[in-house]
C-alpha positions, 0 to 999 in steps of 0.5 A: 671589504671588496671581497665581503661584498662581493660575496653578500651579492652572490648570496643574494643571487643564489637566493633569488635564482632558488627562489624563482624556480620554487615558484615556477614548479609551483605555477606548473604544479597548479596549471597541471591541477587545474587542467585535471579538474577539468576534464569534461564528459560528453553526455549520452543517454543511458540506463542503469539497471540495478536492484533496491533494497526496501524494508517490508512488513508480512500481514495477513491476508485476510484480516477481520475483527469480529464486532456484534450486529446486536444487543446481547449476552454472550452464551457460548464462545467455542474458540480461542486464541489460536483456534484454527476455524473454517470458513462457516465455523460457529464462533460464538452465540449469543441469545436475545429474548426480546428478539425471540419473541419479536421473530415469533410475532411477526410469524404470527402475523405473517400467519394471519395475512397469509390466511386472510389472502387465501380467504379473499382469493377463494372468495373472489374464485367463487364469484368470478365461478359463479358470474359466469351464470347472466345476471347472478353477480353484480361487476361491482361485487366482482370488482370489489372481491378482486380488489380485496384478494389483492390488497391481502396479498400485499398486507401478506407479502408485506408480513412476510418481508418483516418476518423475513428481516427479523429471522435474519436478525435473529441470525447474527445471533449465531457468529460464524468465521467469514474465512478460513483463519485463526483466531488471534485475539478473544476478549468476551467470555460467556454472559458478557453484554455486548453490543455495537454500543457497548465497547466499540473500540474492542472487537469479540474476536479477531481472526486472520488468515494465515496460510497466504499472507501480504508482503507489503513494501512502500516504494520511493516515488523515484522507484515506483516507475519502474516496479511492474506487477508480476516481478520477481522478489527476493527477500529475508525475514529478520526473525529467519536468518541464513533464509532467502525466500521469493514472490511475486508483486501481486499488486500495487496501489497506483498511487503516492502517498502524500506523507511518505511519496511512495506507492504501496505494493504487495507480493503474495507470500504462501504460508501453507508451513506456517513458518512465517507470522503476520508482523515479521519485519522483512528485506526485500530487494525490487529490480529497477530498469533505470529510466530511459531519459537518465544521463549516467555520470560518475559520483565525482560529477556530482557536486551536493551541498545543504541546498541541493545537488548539481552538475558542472556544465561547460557551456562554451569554456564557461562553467555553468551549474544545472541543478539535478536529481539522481536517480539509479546508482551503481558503483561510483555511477549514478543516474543524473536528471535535469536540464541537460541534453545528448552531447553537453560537455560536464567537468567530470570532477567537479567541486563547489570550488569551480564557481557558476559562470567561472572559465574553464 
């Protein structure tokens, strides 16, 4: 009975000895884990440079859709779809004849003042000749035939102005191409009535320019700072796999969209071999400098939840979380923005495990 005893004592303080060192590796196994998690990095200002891919979309560089000035029936269309035209090329003309009899009237009447002032000027001409002779003509009749030469002149000039405005009215009888392009889209056809009230919402014709065109891309607000004009591009087309072409930002608009906050920027594109056409879809990739105030940090710094994004700052052994945005990336590093300084302390590998206002 002794001996059953004593060995039921034995097992007990086997078990308990066993038991006891478990626990002590596994406090030594959280303390080592625990002190990795917190190892801290000392901030100091950096950039990364890096390049950001964006999709755009070729336009043309000039673009028109050709609507009528007048009321009128279609008499000759000379072009097509893809008719290739100069800049001053007859497109279509159309014919109006009440136009024609108004351009023809108001040159009569033109006709009439014109003839009517020449008949004042002689007249007056003649007495002012004459009055140089004492007491022949009265100033009166002077001053009435100079009077009278004047005001035909002005009801002259004034006939003239009207003839003027209707024969250029006239003209937009005559539609011509305001650029070198093609023409992409006809819809009247020879004794169609058209007009600017007729069907407004669909043009004669559409013409575009082809042989230069527009990549235009919309720039994220985050990047926009940092696109410059006169930067080189590189980018495919979707429609041209295996190619790589290049160009240079042209211009950029200076603002922000309010729907999409980006900034809309355009590299001119030569198209003088007509492989590329207006709508093609493309990938451009912009070079960005990083910004000058950024802090860079490994992606491991940076805690993102559902709400927002956030660095772990160690603010004399106490944990404190400052809320950030990021900015360029590259690798496992990112640009961090917030409320930080040059020489603040963050926990390198962060986790929303370590609470705000925790010891570290």
């Amino acid at each position: 009975m002794y001996n059953k005893i004593k060995l039921s004592l034995l097992f007990l303080l086997a078990a308990f000895c066993a038991s006891s060192c478990h626990t002590a590796d596994a406090n030594k196994t959280a303390n080592s884990i625990k002190k990795e998690e917190c190892r801290l990095l000392v901030l100091a200002p950096h950039t990364i440079s890096s390049q950001v891919k964006l999709p755009g979309v070729l336009q043309p560089f000039e673009f028109v859709q050709i609507f009528p000035k007048l009321n009128g029936f279609v008499k000759d269309v000379f072009v097509d779809r893809g008719s290739v035209v100069k800049k001053g090329a007859l497109l279509i003309r159309m014919e109006a004849p009440e136009l024609e009899q108004k351009v023809s009237a108001s040159k009569l009447k033109y006709a009439q003042a014109h003839a009517m002032y020449l008949t004042s000027k002689d007249r007056y001409m003649r007495l002012l000749e004459t009055s140089k002779t004492p007491g022949t003509i009265s100033p009166y009749d002077l001053s009435a035939a100079a009077s009278k030469m004047a005001g035909d002149s002005a009801t002259s000039q004034g006939e003239y102005a009207n003839y003027k405005a209707e024969e250029d009215m006239y003209a937009y009888l005559k539609v011509v191409a305001p650029f070198d392009g093609v023409i992409t889209e006809r819809n009247v056809h020879p004794g169609t009535l058209v007009g600017p009230g007729s069907d407004a919402s669909k043009p004669m014709l559409v013409l575009q320019q082809q042989s230069k065109l527009r990549l235009v891309i919309n720039v994220p607000e985050q990047f926009s700072a940092q696109i410059k004009d006169g930067q080189v591009v590189h980018f495919k087309v979707n429609a041209l796999q295996g190619q790589d072409f290049s160009g240079t930002i042209s211009r950029s608009s200076g603002n922000l969209s309010s729907n999409f906050r980006s900034e809309t920027i355009e590299v001119d594109v030569s198209n003088a071999k007509n492989i590329f056409k207006p709508g093609m879809y493309a990938e451009a990739v912009l070079p960005v400098n990083g910004s000058a105030n950024a802090f860079v940090v490994p992606k491991s710094a940076v805690v993102a939840t559902t709400e927002k994004k956030y660095v772990i700052l160690a603010n004399n052994g106490i944990s404190k979380w400052v809320d950030i945005t990021e900015g360029n990336q590259e690798n496992d590093s990112t640009e961090v923005f917030g409320a930080l300084h040059d020489g603040d302390k963050i926990v390198q590998d962060a986790s929303y495990q370590i609470k705000d206002g925790a010891k570290l």
